[in-house]
ROKEVEX-800198 format. One record per residue: x, y, z of N, C-alpha, C in turn; residue in one letter. Coordinates in steps of 0.02 Angstrom, whole numbers, padded with zeros to 5 digits, always signed. Each point is the difference from the previous one (the first is absolute). Layout:
ROKEVEX-800198
XYZXYZXYZA/...
//
This chain:
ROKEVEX-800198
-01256+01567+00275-00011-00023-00068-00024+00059-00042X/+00034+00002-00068-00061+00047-00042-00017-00012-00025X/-00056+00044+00012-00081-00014-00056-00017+00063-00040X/+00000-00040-00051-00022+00074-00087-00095+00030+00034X/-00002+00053+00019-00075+00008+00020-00025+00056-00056X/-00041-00002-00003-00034+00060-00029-00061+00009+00056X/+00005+00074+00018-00049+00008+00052-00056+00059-00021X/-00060-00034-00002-00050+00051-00029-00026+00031+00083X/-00007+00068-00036+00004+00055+00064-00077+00024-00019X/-00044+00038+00065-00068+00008-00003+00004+00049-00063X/-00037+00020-00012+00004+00037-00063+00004-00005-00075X/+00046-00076+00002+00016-00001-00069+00085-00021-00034X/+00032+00061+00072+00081+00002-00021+00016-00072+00005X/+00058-00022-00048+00045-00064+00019+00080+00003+00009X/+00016-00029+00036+00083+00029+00010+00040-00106+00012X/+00029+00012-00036+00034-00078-00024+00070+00007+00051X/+00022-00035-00018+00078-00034+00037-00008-00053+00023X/+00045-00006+00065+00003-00063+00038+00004+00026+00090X/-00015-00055+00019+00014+00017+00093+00014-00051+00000X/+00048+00010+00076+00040-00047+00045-00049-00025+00071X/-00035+00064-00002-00026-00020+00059-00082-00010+00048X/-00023-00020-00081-00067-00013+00032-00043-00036+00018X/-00017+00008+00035-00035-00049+00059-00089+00020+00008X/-00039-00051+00003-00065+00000-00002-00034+00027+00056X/+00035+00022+00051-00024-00013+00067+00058+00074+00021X/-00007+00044-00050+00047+00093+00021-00052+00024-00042X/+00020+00054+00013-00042+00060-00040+00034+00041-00041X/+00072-00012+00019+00043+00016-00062+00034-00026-00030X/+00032+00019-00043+00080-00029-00023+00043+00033-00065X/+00025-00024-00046+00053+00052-00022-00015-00028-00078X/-00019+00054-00057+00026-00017-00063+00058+00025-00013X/+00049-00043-00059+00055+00021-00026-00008-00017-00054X/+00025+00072-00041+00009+00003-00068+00056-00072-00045X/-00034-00001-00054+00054-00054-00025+00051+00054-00032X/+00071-00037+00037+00060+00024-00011+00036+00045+00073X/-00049-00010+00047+00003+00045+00060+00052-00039+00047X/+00048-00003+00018+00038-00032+00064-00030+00029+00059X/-00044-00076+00041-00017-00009+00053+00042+00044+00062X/+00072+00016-00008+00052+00021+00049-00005+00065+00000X/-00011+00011-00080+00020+00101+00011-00070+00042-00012X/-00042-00053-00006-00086+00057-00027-00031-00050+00078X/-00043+00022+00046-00031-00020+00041-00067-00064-00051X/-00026+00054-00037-00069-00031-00055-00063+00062+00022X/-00050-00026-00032-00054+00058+00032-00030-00036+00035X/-00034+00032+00056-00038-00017+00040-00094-00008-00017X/-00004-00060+00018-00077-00012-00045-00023-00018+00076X/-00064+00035-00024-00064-00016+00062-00044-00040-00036X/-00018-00055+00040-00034-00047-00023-00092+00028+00006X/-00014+00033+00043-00055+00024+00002-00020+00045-00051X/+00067+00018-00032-00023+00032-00066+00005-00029-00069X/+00006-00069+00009-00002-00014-00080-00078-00065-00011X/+00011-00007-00057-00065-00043-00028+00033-00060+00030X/+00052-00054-00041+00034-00036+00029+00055-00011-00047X/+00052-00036+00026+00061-00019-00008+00013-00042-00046X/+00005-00021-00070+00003-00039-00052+00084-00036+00000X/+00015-00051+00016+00058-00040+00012+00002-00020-00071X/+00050+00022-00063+00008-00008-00051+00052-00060-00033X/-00009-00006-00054+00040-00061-00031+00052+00055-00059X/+00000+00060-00006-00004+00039-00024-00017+00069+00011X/+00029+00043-00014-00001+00080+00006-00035+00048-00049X/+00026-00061-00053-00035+00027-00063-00083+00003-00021X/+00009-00065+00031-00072-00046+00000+00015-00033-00076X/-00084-00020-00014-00006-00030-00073+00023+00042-00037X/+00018-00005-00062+00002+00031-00055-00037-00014-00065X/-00025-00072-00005-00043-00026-00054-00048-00050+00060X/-00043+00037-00009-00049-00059+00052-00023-00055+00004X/+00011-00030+00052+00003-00091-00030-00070-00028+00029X/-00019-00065-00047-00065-00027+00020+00012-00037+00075X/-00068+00014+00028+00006-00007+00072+00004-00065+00010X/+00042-00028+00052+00027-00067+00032-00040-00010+00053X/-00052-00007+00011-00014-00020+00068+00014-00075+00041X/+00027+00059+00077-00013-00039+00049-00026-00075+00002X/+00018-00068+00014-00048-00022+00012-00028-00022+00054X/+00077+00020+00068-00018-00020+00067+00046+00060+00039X/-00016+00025+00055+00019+00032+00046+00008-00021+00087X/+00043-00003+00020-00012-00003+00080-00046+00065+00015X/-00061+00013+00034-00035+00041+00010-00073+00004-00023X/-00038+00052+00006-00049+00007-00033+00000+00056-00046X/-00055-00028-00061-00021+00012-00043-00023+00060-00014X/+00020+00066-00020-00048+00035+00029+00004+00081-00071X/-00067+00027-00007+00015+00061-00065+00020+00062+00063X/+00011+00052-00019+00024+00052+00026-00004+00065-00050X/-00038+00020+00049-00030+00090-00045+00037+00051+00035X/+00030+00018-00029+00044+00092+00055-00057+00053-00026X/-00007+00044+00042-00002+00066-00003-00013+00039-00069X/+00037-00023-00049-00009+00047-00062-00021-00061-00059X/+00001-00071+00022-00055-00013-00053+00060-00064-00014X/+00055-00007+00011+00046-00063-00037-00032-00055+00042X/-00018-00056-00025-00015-00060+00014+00053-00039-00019X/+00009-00045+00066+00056-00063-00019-00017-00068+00024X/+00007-00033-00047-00015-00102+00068+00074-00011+00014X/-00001-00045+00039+00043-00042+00021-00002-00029+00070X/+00050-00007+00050+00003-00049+00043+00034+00067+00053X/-00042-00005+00091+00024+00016+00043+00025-00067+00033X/+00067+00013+00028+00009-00047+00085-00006-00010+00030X/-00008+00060+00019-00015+00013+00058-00009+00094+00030X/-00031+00004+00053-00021+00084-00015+00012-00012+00103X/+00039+00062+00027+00017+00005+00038-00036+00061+00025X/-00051-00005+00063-00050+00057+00020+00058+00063+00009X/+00045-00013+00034+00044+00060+00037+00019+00027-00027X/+00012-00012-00084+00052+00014-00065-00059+00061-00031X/+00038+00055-00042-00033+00055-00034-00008-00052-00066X/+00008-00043-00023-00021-00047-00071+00022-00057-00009X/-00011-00059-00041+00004-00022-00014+00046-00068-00055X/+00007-00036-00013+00057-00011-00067-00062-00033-00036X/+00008-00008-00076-00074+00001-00030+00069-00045-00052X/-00010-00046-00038+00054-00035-00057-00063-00005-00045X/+00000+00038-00075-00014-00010-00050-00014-00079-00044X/-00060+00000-00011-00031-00076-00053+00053+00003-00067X/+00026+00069-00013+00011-00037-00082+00079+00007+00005X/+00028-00049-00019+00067-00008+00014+00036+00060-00054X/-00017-00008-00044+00016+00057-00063+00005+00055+00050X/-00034+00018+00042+00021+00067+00025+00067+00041+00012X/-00002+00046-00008+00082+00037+00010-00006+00007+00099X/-00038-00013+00037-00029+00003+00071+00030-00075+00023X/+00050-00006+00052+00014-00046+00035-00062-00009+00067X/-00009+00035+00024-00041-00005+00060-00018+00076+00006X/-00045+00024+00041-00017+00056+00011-00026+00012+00068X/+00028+00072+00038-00017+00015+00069-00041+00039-00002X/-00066-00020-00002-00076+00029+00028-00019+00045+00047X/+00003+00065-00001-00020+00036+00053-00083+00007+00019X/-00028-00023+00041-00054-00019+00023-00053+00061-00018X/+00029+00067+00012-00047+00046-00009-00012+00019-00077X/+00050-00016-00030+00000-00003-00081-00061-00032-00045X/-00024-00051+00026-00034-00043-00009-00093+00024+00002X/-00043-00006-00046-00069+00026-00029-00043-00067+00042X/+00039-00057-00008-00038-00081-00009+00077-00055-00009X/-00037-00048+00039+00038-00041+00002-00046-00074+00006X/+00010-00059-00049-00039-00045+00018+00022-00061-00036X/-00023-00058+00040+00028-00065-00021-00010-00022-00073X/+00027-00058-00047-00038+00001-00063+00015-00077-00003X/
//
C-alpha cells in the first residue's frame, strides 16, 4: 500500500514522499519521491534509528490555511500527551505499543490535522504520559 510520509530526521531535516514498504517491526524501509516509479528508482533508504518519527500524511503539502482544531472524541487506545526531544508536544491516542518494536503508532486528537497517524520512535521522546 502507499503511504504519503513525511519523515522528520534527528536534527531537524524532513524528507516527504511515500513508501511501499513500511513496517513497524524493521528498521528500515524505502522513501520515494513523488513522481518516482517504484520499478526504475529503488527509493532511499531510511534508518529508522535515525529519524524523530514517521508522520503518515493526508497530504504532502500539509495545511495551507490552518483550520480550527476538531477534536477527537474517542479513540481505541489510550489517551496519552507526548513530548520529543526538541520540545513538540502532541495528545492523542496510542493502541497499542509493542516492547520489541523501535516505536510506536501515536493517532492525533485533532482531526483538522494534516497527520493521519504517526510512527513514534521511542528514543525521540523527552516524556510521555496519560491525560
Amino acid at each position: 500500500m502507499r503511504n504519503r510520509i513525511v519523515v522528520h530526521l534527528r536534527g531537524g531535516l524532513l524528507k516527504k514522499g511515500y513508501t511501499l514498504d513500511f513496517r513497524p517491526d524493521k528498521l528500515v524501509f524505502h522513501l520515494h519521491r513523488e513522481g518516482e516509479t517504484t520499478s526504475a528508482v529503488p527509493g532511499e533508504m531510511i534508518d529508522v534509528d535515525q529519524a524523530k518519527a514517521v508522520f503518515f500524511v493526508k497530504s504532502l503539502e500539509g495545511n495551507k490555511e490552518p483550520l480550527p482544531p476538531r477534536p477527537r472524541q474517542s479513540e481505541a487506545g489510550t489517551r496519552m500527551e507526548i513530548r520529543f526531544y526538541d520540545g513538540e508536544t502532541l495528545r492523542g491516542f496510542v493502541p497499542t505499543i509493542q516492547k520489541d518494536h523501535t516505536g510506536f503508532f501515536f493517532i492525533p486528537e485533532d482531526l483538522a490535522s494534516n497527520n493521519e497517524r504517526i510512527f513514534v520512535i521511542r528514543r525521540s521522546l523527552s516524556a510521555m504520559r496519560r491525560v
